[in-house]
N, C-alpha and C positions, 0 to 999 in steps of 0.2 A: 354127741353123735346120735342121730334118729333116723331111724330104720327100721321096717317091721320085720328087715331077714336079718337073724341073728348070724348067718352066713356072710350074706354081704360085709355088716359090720366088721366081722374079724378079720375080713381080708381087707379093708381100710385101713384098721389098725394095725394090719402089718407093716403096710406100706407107711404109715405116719411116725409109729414108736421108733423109727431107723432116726428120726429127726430130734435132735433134740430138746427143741427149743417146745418142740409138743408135749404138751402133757393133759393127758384120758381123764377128766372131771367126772364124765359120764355119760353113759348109755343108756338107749329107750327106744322102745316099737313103738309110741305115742306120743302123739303133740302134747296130750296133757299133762303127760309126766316131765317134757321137753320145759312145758312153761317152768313146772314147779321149779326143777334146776336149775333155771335163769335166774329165777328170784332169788332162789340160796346159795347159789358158786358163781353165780355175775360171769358167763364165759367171756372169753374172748371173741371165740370162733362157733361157729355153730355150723354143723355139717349135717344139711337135710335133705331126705326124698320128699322129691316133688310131686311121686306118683304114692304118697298119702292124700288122704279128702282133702283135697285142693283149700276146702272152703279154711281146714284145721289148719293145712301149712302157712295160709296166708295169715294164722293169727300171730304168728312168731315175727312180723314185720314191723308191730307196735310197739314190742320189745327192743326192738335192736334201734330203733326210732326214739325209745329212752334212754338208749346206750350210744353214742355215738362214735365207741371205740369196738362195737361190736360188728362184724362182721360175718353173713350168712354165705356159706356154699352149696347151693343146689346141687344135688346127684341126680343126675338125669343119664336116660339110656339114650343109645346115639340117635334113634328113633322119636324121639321125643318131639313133641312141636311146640315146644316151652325154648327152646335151645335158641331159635331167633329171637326172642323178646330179649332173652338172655343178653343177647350180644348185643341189640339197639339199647337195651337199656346200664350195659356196662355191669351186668349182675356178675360174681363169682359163679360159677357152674361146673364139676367133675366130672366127665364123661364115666360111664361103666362100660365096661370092668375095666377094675384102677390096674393101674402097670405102676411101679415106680416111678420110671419115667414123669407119669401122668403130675400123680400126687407128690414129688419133688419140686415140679415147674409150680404147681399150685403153690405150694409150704412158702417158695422164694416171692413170689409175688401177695401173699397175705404178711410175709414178715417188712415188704418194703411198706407195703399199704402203713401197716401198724408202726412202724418206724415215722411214717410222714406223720401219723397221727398222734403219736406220742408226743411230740411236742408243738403240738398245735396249742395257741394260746386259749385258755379257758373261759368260757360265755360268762358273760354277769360286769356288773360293775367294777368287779376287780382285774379283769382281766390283763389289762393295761402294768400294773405294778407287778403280778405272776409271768407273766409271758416271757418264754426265754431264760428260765431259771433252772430249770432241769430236763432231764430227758428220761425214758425208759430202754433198757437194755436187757437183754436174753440172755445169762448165763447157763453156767453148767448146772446153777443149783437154784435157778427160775429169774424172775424179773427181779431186776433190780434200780431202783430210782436212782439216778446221781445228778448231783447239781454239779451246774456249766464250770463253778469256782471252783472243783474239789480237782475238775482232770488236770493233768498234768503238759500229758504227751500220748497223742496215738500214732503205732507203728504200724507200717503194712507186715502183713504175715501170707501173702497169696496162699490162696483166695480172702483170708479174714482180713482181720488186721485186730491189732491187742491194745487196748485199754487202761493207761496205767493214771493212779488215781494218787492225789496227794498222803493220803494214806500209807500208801506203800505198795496197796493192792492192784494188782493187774488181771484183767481178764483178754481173753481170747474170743473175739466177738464176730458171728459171720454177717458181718456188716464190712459192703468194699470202703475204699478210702475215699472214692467221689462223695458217695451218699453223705460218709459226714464232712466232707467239706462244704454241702447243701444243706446240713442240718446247722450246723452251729455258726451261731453268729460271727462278721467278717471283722468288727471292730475288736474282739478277742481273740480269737482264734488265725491262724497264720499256717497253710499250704505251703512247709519252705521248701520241700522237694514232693518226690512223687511218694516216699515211705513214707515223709512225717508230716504231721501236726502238730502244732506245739502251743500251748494256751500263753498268749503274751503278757498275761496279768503274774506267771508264773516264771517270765524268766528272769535269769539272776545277773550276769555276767556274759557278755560275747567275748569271746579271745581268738584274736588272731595267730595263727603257730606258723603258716609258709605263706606263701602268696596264695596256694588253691586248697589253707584246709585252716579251719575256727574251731575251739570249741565252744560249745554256750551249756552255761550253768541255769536249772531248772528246779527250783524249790521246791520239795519234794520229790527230787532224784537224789539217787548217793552217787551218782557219777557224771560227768558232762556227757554231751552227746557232740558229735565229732560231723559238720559241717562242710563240704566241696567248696570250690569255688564260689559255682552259683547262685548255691543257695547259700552262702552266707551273705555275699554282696545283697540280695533280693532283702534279705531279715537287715541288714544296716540299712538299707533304703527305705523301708517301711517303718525300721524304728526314728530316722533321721526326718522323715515326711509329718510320723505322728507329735515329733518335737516340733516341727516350725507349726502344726496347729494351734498348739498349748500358747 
């Protein structure tokens, strides 16, 4: 966070600490001390006044141009004539003074950004054999890497929805259920209703019990998960589609 009013700052960080997925690396009145940070705690997020020496703010641009998971938020006052460029050029920018409200609707749209970004396939020669193998996710107790083979099963929790990993462990992610039906891949992964996801590399057994209800066994679950009508027929059709491919 860079600000030369130690004022401002703290009422930002009131509004951010509510969130949890934020976490306070560090503070600074100065682009110079701003750089050094960069270099030693690699942020994620950088949250800067844009009414600093214009010439100093624009050095944090070459930065974030190294990092391509880095993301800058201008603090501009509503007075500002920075605030159009802002918007043609599709910059993050916080109005002053922060409300909740404000810095909420920001937090939601910097975690979808870094969601899309998270598994973005990696630049270089390798990319190709990397791409698609893991993801980043926001816990309670910071980021966390998991690979595409370890999930299991994702359940809707409105508004989150919970993460449960062949391990055993589940988390509670505020991630909707669209978003990762756009993140993970379609040849894996299976939308059988609107609560779940289920990874198809991971299932075990489909079982039919009436006419409108199946269980299906899930490796790395201790119990089945209990299927409607619809979505079991939709999971027999796609398993029966992926067999006449083979």
């Amino acid at each position: 966070m860079v600000d030369d009013d130690p004022v401002v700052r703290a009422c930002l960080w009131k509004h951010l600490q509510v969130h949890r997925e934020i976490e306070l690396v560090g503070e600074t009145s100065t682009v110079a001390t701003a750089l050094e940070y960069c270099r030693t705690l690699h942020p994620d997020v950088i949250f800067l006044d844009i009414n600093l020496s214009q010439a100093e703010v624009f050095l944090m641009l070459p930065v974030q141009a190294g990092n391509p998971r880095m993301q800058i938020v201008f603090l501009a006052s509503p007075d500002d004539r920075t605030i159009e460029a802002f918007e043609i050029r599709a910059l993050h920018y916080l109005l002053k003074p922060y409300s909740a409200k404000r810095v909420g609707l920001m937090v939601d749209k910097l975690l979808r950004n870094y969601a899309s970004l998270a598994i973005a396939p990696p630049m270089g020669p390798q990319a190709e054999a990397t791409a698609l193998k893991s993801i980043w996710v926001i816990t309670d107790n910071g980021r966390l890497k998991v690979k595409l083979s370890e999930i299991v099963l994702i359940e809707a929790e409105a508004p989150y929805s919970r993460l449960t990993l062949f391990d055993g462990n589940s988390y509670l992610l505020r991630r909707a259920m669209s978003q990762w039906e756009s993140l993970l891949p379609k040849e894996e992964f299976m939308r059988v209703d609107r609560s779940l996801i289920i990874n198809l590399r991971r299932l075990g057994k489909v079982e039919r019990i009436t006419r409108d209800q199946a269980l299906i066994t899930l490796r790395g679950l201790s119990g089945p998960k209990e299927l409607g009508r619809q979505p079991s027929l939709r999971l027999m059709q796609r398993l029966k589609a992926a067999t006449l491919l083979r």
